[in-house]
C-alpha positions as CSV (number, residue, x, y, z in Angstrom):
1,X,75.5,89.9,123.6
2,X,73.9,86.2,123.7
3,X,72.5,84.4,126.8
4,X,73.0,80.9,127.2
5,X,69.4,80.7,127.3
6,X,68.9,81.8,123.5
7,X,71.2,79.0,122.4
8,X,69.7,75.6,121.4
9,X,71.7,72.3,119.9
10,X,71.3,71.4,116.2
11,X,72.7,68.7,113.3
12,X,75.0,70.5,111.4
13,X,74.8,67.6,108.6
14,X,73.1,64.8,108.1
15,X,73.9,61.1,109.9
16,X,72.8,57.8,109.4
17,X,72.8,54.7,112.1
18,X,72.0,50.6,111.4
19,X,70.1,48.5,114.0
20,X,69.6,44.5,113.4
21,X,67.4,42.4,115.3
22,X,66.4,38.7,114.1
23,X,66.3,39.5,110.3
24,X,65.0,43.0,110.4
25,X,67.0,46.0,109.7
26,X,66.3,49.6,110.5
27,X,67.9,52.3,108.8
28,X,68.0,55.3,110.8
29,X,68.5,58.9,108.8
30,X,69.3,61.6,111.1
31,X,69.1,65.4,109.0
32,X,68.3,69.0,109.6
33,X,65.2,70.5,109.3
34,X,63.5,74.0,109.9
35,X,59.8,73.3,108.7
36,X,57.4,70.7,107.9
37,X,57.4,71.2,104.2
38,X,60.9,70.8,104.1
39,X,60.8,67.6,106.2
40,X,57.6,66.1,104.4
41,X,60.0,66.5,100.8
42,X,63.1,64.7,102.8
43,X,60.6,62.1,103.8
44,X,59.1,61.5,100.1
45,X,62.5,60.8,99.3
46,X,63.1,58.3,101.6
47,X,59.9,56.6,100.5
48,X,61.1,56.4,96.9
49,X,64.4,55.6,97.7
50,X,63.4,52.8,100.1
51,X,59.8,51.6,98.3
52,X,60.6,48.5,98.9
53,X,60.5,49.2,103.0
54,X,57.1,47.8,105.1
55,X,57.5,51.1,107.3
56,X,59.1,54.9,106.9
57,X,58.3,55.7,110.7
58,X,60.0,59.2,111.9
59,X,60.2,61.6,114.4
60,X,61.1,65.7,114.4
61,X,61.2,68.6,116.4
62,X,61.6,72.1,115.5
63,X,62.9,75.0,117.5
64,X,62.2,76.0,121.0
65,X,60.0,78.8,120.4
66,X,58.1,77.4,117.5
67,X,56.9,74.1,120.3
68,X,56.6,71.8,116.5
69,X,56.7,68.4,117.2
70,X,55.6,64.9,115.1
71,X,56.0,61.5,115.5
72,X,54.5,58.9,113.5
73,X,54.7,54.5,113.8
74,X,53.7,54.3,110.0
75,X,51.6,51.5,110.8
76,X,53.8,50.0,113.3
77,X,51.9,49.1,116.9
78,X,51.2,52.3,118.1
79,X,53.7,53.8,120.5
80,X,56.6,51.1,119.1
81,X,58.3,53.5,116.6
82,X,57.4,57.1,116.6
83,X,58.0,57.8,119.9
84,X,60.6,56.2,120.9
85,X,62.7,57.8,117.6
86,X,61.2,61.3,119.1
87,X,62.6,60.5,122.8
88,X,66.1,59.7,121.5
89,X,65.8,63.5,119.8
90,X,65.1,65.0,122.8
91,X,67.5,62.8,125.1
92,X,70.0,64.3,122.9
93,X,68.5,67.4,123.4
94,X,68.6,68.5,119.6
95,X,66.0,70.8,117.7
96,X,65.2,71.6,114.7
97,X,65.9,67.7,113.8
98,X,64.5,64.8,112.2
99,X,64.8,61.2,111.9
100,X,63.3,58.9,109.6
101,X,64.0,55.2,110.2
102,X,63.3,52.6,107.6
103,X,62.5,49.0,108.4
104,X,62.8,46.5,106.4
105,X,61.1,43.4,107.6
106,X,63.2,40.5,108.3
107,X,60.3,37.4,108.8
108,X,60.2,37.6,112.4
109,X,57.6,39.2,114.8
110,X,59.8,41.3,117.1
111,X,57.0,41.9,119.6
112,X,56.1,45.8,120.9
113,X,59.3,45.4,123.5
114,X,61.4,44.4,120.5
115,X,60.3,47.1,117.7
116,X,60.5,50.2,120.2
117,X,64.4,49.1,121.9
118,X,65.1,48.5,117.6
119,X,64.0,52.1,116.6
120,X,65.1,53.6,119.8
121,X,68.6,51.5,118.9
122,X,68.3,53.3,115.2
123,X,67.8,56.7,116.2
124,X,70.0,56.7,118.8
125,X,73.3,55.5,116.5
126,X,72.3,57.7,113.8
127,X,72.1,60.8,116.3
128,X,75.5,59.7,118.2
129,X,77.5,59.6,114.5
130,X,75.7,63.2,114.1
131,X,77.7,66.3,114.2
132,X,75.7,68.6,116.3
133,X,76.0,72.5,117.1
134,X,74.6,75.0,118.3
135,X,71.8,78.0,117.7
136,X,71.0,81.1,118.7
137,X,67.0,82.0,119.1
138,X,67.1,85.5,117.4
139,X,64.4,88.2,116.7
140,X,64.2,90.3,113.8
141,X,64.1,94.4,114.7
142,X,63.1,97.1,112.0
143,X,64.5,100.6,113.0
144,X,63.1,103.3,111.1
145,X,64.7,107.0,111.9
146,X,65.9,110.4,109.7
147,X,69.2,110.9,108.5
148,X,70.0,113.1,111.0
149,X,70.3,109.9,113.7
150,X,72.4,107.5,111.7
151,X,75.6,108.7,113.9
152,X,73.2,108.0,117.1
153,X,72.1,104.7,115.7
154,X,75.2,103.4,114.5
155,X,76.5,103.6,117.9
156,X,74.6,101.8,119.4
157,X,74.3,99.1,117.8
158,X,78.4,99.2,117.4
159,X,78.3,99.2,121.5
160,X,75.6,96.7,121.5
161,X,77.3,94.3,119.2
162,X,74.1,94.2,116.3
163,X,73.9,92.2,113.6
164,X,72.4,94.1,110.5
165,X,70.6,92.1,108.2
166,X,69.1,94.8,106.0
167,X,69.4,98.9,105.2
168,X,67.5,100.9,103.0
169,X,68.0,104.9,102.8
170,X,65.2,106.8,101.0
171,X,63.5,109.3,101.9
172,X,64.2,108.6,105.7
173,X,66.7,105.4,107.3
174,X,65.7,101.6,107.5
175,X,67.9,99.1,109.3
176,X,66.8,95.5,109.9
177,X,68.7,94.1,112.5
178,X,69.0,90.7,114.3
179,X,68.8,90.4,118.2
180,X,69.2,87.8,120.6
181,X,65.8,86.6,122.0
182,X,66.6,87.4,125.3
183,X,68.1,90.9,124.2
184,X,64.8,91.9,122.2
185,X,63.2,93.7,124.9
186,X,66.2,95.6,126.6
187,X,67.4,96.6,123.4
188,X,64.2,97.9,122.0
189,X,63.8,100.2,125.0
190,X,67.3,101.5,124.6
191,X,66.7,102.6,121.1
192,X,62.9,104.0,122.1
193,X,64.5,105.7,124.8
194,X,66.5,108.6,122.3
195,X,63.1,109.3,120.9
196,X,64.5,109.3,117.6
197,X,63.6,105.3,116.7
198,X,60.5,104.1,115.5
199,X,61.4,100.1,116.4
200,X,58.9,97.6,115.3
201,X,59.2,93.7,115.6
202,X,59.1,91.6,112.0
């Protein structure tokens, strides 16, 4: 069974939002992302797509339990761009999300009060046009038992609601099941408990 405490808010798609100020315009893309590879090739593509940008600043933030954060200004005053994208993820209280906002420079000096409201203003519409969801922080279990506890094992995870991910039967039994973080450790001593189980944590 989840907790309400396992469950975290994601994009389910990508978004984009437009700011203006005095010339400028920042282009604010909103996407998913699970690790920095995968963000670092989103943000290459940006870069070609918008070469002709002064600055590709971003933010992202990746699950709870992973603690990943960046931010970057791209050669903005420090503290104008970066962060403020970042603070507009969390506000919204989103992980596993990124945001790259493009400027392209409009012949006006906007001043550090002016470039961090304009890529806080970015962020912030592409994250509010953003269909968001949610996500459950899950752990990965790897039962290992003899045939003659399949009944016994099958059970329980039918009673316990288990999501199996993976089975191999050889020689003895494999499951691979995923668990609710919070569930881990009150699951793993009910399936110790028969004596049976060997569980070990992937």
């Amino acid at each position: 069974m989840e907790n309400p405490g396992d469950k975290y808010m994601v994009l389910r798609s990508p978004a984009e939002g437009l700011f203006k100020d005095r010339g400028s315009r920042f282009l604010a893309y909103a996407f998913p992302v699970t690790g920095e590879e995968e963000f670092k090739i989103e943000l290459d593509r940006l870069r070609k797509e918008h070469h002709g940008a002064r600055h590709h600043c971003y933010a992202f933030r990746l699950s709870p339990d992973s603690g990943i954060y960046r931010y970057s200004d791209d050669g903005e005053p420090s503290g104008t761009a970066g962060r403020p994208i970042y603070e507009q993820i969390c506000s919204a209280g989103l992980y596993d999300t990124a945001v790259v906002v493009v400027r392209y420079f409009g012949g006006v000096l906007l001043g550090t009060g002016g470039l961090h409201n304009a890529y806080k203003q970015a962020a912030a519409a592409a994250l509010a046009s953003a269909e968001t969801g949610e996500r459950v922080l899950r752990d990965t279990l790897i039962l290992t038992f003899g045939y003659g506890s399949l009944n016994r094992v099958m059970q329980i995870i039918d009673r316990e609601h288990l999501t199996v991910t993976g089975r191999q039967f050889d020689t003895s039994c494999r499951l691979t099941l995923s668990v609710p973080r919070s569930e881990t450790e009150r699951i793993t001593e009910r399936l110790a408990r028969t004596g049976e189980i060997n569980v070990t944590k992937a």
